[in-house]
N, C-alpha and C positions, 0 to 999 in steps of 0.2 A: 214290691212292698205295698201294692195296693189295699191292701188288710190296713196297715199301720196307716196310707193316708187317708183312708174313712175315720177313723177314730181320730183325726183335728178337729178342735172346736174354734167355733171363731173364725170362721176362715173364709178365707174368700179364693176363687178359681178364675181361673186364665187360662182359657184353651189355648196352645202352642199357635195354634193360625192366626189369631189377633193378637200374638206378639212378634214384633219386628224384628227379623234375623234368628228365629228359633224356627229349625227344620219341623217336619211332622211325621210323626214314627208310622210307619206301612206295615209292623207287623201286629197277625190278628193277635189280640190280648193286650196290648199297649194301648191306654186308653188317649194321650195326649194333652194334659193338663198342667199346670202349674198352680201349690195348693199354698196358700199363707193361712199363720193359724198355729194354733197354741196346744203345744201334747206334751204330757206329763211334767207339767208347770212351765216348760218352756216354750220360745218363739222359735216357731219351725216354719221350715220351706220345705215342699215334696214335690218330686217328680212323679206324676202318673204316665210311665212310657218312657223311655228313652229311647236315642240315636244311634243306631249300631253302623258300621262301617261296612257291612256288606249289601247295607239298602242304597249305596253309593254316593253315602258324604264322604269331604274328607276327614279327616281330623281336626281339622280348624274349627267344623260344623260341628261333629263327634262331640268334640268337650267345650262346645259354647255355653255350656250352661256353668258351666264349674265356672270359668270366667265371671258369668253377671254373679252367681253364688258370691266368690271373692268381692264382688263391688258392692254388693248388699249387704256383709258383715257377717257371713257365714262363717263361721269355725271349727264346726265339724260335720263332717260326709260319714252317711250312713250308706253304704252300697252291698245293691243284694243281686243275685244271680240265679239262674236255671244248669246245672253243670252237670258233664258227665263224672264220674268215680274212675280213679283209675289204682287208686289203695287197696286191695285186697281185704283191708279189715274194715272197708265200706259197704251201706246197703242203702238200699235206696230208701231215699226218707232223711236220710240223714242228715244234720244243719253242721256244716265245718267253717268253724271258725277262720277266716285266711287267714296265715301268718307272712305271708311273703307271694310273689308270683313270679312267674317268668313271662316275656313279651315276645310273639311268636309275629304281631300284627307285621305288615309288611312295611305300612309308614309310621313313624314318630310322632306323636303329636305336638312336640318341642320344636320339630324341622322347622327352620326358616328364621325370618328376627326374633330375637328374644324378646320376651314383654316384662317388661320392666315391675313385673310383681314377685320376681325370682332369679337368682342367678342363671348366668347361661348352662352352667354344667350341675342341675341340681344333685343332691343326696338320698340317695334311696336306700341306705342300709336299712330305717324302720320305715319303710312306707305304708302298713299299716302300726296304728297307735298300740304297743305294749300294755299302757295302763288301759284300754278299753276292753282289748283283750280280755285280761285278767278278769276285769270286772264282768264279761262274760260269761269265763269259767264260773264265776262265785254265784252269778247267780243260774245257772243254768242246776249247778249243787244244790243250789238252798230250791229249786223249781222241779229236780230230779228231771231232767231234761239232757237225753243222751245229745254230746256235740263232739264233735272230732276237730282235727287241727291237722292243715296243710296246706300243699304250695298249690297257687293257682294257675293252670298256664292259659292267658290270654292267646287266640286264632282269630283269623278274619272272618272264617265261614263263609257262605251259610250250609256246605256241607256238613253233614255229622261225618264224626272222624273215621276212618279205616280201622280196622284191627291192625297194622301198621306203624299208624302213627298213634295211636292208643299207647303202642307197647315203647316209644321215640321218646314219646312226650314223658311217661312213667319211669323211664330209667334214666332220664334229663332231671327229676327230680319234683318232677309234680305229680301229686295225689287228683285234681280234677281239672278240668278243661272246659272251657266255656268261650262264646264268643260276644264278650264284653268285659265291663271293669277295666281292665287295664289302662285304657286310654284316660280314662277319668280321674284313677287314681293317679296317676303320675301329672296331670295338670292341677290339680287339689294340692298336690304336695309341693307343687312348684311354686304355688300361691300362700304357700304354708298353711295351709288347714290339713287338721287331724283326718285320721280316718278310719273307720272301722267297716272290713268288708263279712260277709256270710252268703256261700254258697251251698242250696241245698241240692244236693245230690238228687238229680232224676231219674238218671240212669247208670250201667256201669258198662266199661269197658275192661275187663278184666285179660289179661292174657291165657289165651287157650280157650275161652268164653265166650264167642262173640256172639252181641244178639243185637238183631235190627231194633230202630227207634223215629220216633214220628214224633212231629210238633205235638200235637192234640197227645201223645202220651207224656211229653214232658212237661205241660200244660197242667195237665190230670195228676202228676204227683209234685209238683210245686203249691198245686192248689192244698194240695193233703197237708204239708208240710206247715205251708203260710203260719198257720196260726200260731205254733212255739217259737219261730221265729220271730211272730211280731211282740209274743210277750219278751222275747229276753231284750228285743229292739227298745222295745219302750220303757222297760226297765232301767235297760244303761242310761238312757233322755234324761227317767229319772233321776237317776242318780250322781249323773254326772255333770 
C-alpha cells in the first residue's frame, strides 16, 4: 500500500530501526517506516513494509504492530497483499476483495498468555468487516473497477507454492494464497479492530497450468495493479 501511504498529508515518519521493539523488514520492496498523518479527512497510521514469518520472527514480533496499533486508538486495519490466484475465473491484475481466509502458518500468533485486549478463545466467524466489504463493492460499481471475492489462504513461505499444493490449497476452499495477512488479522480481531483485507492477484496457479514465478515479476504486477486499489482504499477512509 505504499501508493495510499504517499498520498498522507500532514504527516510525519518513523523508520522501524528508531523504534523500540519494531523488527526491520529484509525484503527488497518493503521500505520500513511508520507514517502519521491524515487521508481522506481522516487520522491515519501506515505501515511502509511489514514483518513476514519467513524472515524469521516469531509471531509475537509478526503482529507487534497491531498490538501498538490497538494502544494508539486504531479501529480499523486496512491490509493489502501480493498473492497467487488459484480461482479459475482469476487473471492477473485482478484486486479480490478477501472475504474470509484459512491459516496454513505453522505457529499461532494467540499461542501462549492471553493479552488481556481479547478473549482467550476469540471469534472469527466475520474476521474480515461485511459493511467494508459492501462498501467496496459500491464503490468499485460507481468507479467501474473489476474486483473479485474470495478465501485467502495464509503459508509460511518463502517458497512459491508447487502445482501440488496449488491444487490442496484450491479445493480446501481458497481462491489465493499468499504469505502474509493472516497473522495480522487474527491479532486485530482479537483486539477488536475492524478489518478490511484486498489481495491483488500476481500470479496464478491454475490446475493443469503451471507456470514458474519470480519476486521481481510479482513486484512488476502489484505495481500495475496499486493504483485501483489505492482508489477504492481511499475511498472506503472516506467514507467510512
Amino acid at each position: 500500500m505504499g501508493q495510499l501511504a504517499s498520498e498522507i498529508t500532514d504527516k510525519y515518519e518513523f523508520p522501524y530501526s528508531e523504534i523500540p521493539n519494531f523488527p526491520v523488514s529484509t525484503v527488497e520492496g518493503h521500505a520500513g517506516k511508520l507514517i502519521f498523518g491524515k487521508l481522506g479527512g481522516k487520522d491515519v497510521m501506515a505501515m511502509e513494509g511489514r514483518f513476514h514469518y519467513y524472515e524469521g520472527y516469531d509471531m509475537k514480533e509478526v503482529t507487534f504492530p497491531e498490538r501498538v496499533m490497538f494502544e494508539l486508538g486504531i479501529e480499523t486495519l486496512f491490509v493489502s497483499n501480493a498473492s497467487g490466484g488459484m480461482n479459475p475465473d482469476f487473471v492477473i491484475g485482478d484486486l479480490m476483495i478477501i472475504d474470509d481466509h484459512i491459516n496454513f502458518f505453522p505457529e499461532h500468533p494467540l499461542r501462549g498468555k492471553n493479552f488481556p485486549t481479547g478473549p482467550r478463545f476469540p471469534d472469527m466467524h466475520e474476521a474480515y468487516d461485511k459493511n467494508l466489504r459492501d462498501l467496496a463493492d459500491t464503490i468499485a460499481r460507481e468507479k467501474s473497477i473489476r474486483v473479485v471475492h474470495g478465501v485467502y489462504v495464509g503459508v509460511q513461505g518463502p517458497t512459491f507454492e508447487t502445482p501440488a499444493e496449488y491444487r490442496m490449497y484450491h479445493r480446501l476452499g481458497g481462491d489465493a494464497v499468499g504469505m502474509s495477512t493472516v497473522p495480522e488479522v487474527i491479532v486485530a480481531r482479537h483486539c477488536g479492530i475492524k478489518v478490511f483485507g484486498m489481495s491483488i492477484i500476481t500470479d496464478l496457479g491454475l490446475e493443469g497450468q503451471p507456470v514458474e514465478v519470480s519476486h521481481e515479476e510479482v513486484q512488476e504486477a502489484a505495481n500495475k495493479a496499486q493504483p485501483l486499489m489505492t482508489e477504492i482504499m481511499r475511498e472506503i477512509i472516506r467514507r467510512s
